[in-house]
N, C-alpha and C positions, 0 to 999 in steps of 0.2 A: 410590508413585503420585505423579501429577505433576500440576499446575493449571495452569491457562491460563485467558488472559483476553485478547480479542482486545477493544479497546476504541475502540468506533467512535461517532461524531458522533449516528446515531440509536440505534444499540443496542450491547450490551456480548454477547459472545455468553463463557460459562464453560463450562470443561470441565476433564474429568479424564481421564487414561491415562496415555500412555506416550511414548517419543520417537520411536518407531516410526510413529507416528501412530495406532496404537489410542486409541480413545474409549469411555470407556465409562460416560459420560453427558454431556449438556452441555446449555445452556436458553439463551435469550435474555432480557435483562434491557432496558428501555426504557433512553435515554439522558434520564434527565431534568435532576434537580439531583445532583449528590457523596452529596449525605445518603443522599439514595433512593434511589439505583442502586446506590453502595456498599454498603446493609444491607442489601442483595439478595443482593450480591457475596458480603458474609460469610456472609453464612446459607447458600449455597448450599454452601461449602470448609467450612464446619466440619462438615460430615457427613462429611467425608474424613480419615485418616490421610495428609497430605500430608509427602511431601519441600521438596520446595520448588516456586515460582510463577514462571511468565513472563508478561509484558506484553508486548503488543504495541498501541500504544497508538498515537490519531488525535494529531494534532501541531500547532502543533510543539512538543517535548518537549526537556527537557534532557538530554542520553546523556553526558555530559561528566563520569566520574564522581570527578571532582576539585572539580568545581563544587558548592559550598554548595546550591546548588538542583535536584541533579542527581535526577531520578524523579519532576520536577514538569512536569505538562502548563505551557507558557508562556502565549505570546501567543494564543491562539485565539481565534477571534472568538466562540464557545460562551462568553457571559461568565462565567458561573457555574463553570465549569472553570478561569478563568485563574489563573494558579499556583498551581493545584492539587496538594500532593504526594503523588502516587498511590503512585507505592513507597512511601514512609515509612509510608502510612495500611495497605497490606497488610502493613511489618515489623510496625507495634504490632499487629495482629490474629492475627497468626501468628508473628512468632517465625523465620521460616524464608529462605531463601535467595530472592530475588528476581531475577529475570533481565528485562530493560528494552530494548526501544525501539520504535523506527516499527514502525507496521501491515504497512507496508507492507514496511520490511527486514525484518520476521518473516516474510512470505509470500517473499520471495526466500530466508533461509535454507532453507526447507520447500522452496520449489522444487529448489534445487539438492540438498537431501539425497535427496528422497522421488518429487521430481514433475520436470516438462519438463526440468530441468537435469542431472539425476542424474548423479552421475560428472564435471562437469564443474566446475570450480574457478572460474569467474566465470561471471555472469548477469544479467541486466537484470529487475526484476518491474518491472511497471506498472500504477496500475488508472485506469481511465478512469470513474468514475462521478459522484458526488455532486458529487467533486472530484477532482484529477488529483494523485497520489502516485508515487513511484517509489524502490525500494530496492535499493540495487547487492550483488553479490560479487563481489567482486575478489581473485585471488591467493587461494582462499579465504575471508577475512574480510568483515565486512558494512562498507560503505565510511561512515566517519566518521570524521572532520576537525574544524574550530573549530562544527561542531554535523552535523546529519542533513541528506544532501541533500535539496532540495524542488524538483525537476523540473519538476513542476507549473507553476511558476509563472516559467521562462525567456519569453523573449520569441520571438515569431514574425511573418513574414513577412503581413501583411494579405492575404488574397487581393482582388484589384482590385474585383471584385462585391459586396465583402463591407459593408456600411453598421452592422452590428452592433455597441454600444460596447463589450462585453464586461460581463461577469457580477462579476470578480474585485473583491471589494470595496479591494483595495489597489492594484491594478493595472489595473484594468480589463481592456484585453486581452490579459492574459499569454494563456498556453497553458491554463491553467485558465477563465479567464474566456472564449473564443471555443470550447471542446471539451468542458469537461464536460456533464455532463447537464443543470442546471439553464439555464445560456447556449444548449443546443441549443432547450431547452423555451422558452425568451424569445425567443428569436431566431424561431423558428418557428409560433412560436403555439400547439402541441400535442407532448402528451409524446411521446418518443421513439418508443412501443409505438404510437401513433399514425401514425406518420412512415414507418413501413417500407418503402412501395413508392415514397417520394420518392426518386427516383437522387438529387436537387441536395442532398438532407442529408447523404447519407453521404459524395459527393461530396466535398463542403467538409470533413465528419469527417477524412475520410483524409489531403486536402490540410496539415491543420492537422497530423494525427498524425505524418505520413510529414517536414516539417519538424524535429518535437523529434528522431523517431528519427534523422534525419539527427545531430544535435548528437551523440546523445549516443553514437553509433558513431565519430565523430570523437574526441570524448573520452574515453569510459570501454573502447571498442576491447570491446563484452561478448560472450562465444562462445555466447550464446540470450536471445535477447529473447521476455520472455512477458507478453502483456497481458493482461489482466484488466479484471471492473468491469463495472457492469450494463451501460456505452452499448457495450461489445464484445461482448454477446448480441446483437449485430447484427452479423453475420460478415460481411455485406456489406462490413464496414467494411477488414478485410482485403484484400481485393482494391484496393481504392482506396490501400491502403495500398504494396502490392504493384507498385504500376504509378507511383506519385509518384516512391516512393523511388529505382529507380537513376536517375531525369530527375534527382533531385537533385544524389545522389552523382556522379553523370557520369563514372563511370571510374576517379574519383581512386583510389579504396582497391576491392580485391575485394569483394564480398559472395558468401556465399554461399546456396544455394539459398533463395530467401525464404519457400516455404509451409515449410521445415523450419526456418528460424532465427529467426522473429517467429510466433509459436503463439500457442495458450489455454494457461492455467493446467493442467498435467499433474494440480494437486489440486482442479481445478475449484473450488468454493466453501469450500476448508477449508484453502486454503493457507495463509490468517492464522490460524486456532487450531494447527494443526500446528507452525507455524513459533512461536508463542507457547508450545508445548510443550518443543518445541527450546531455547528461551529460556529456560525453567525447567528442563532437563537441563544445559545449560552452566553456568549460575548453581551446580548442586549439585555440578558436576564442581570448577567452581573451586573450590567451600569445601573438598572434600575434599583439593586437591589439598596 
């Protein structure tokens, strides 16, 4: 049996099964302080005969696993997590193989294994909510370099109307700060669930979405892009999406069909413990191998 742990900003969500994506239980644990959430964490795997554990863990994280610090949450602005080493804290309680990284590349492995990508050897996950994440496959592998991409937070095109400074505490108006949730929520005066029948919100969502998508088909060239993330339970957002993007692209490179190649989540809301599952299956496969 296998553990997961999808480790997000407000909550830790744990689970046990298989790589298949069987669950066969899991609970949410609050995000508070390390201490607290982690003796949660424990308590819940040690009623398990575990093989081994995967994280998929909020960021940004060290995956570098040459680095001294590697399995420790970094810089995040969650202070009480900052260089937190989460792997090391689950090897001293278990003993067992660990498998490590982004929330979000653990929801793109799960996609491409189980869900929208299936069969497909590269793919784009994206979530659009709290905050804006993005986890690539590429050639098969999850894409990592001198650390994890952070999509999120590329720059974009101000739209002219737009007077808003942005949300991002480091950036201001990245792509994070003018499209996630909380900047839609400032920006507008009322949460999102609020906002539905404003065309000019979703409007401006798409405008800002349909720019990164632009980047990152240029760059990462992905064969299914899947968004995710509580602000794309507004599917309105898609069509907006849909009608930006080839004014963008303008011709340069083909696309193809857009309701089939920018989707939802094929695992709707389970794509990050799945994929943290997946993460705890590779971790056992390596030791064995």
């Amino acid at each position: 049996m296998l553990g997961a742990i999808e480790a997000g900003g407000t909550k830790f969500v744990c689970a046990v099964g298989d790589e298949l994506g069987n669950i066969a239980e899991s609970i949410q644990i609050p995000t508070t302080v390390p201490e607290e959430t982690m003796a949660e964490v424990i308590r819940f795997f040690k009623k398990y005969d575990l093989e081994a554990i995967g994280i998929g863990s909020f960021g940004p994280i060290d995956v570098n696993k040459e680095s001294p610090t590697y399995g420790n949450i970094t810089s995040t602005p969650k202070t009480a997590w900052k260089d937190y080493p989460l792997v090391q804290v689950m090897k001293d309680a278990f003993s067992l193989p660990v498998g490590f990284n982004t929330d979000v590349n653990a929801a793109a492995l799960a996609e491409a294994t189980l869900g929208a990508a299936k069969g497909l050897d590269s793919c784009l996950y994206i979530t659009i909510g709290t905050g804006i994440g993005a986890g690539a496959m590429v050639q098969g592998k999850l894409l990592e370099g001198l650390s994890h991409p952070e999509m999120g937070h590329i720059l974009v095109r101000r739209h002219p109307n737009d007077t808003y400074a942005g949300k991002c505490p480091y950036h201001h108006d990245c792509l994070e700060g003018l499209a996630a949730g909380p900047g839609i929520e400032e920006r507008w005066g009322e949460k999102g669930n609020n906002l539905v029948d404003r065309k000019e919100v979703w409007d401006l969502e798409g405008y800002y979405l349909a720019q990164a998508l632009m980047q990152y088909i240029l760059i990462l060239s992905p064969k299914k892009i899947i968004l995710g993330g509580g602000v794309m339970n507004q599917k309105q957002v898609f069509t907006y999406i849909y009608n930006y993007l080839p004014e963008l692209i303008n011709n340069y490179v083909s696309l193809p069909e857009l309701s089939d190649y920018i989707v939802s989540p094929g695992l709707g809301n389970y794509a990050g413990i799945n994929g943290s599952l997946l993460l705890a299956y590779q971790a056992l496969q390596s030791e064995n191998q």
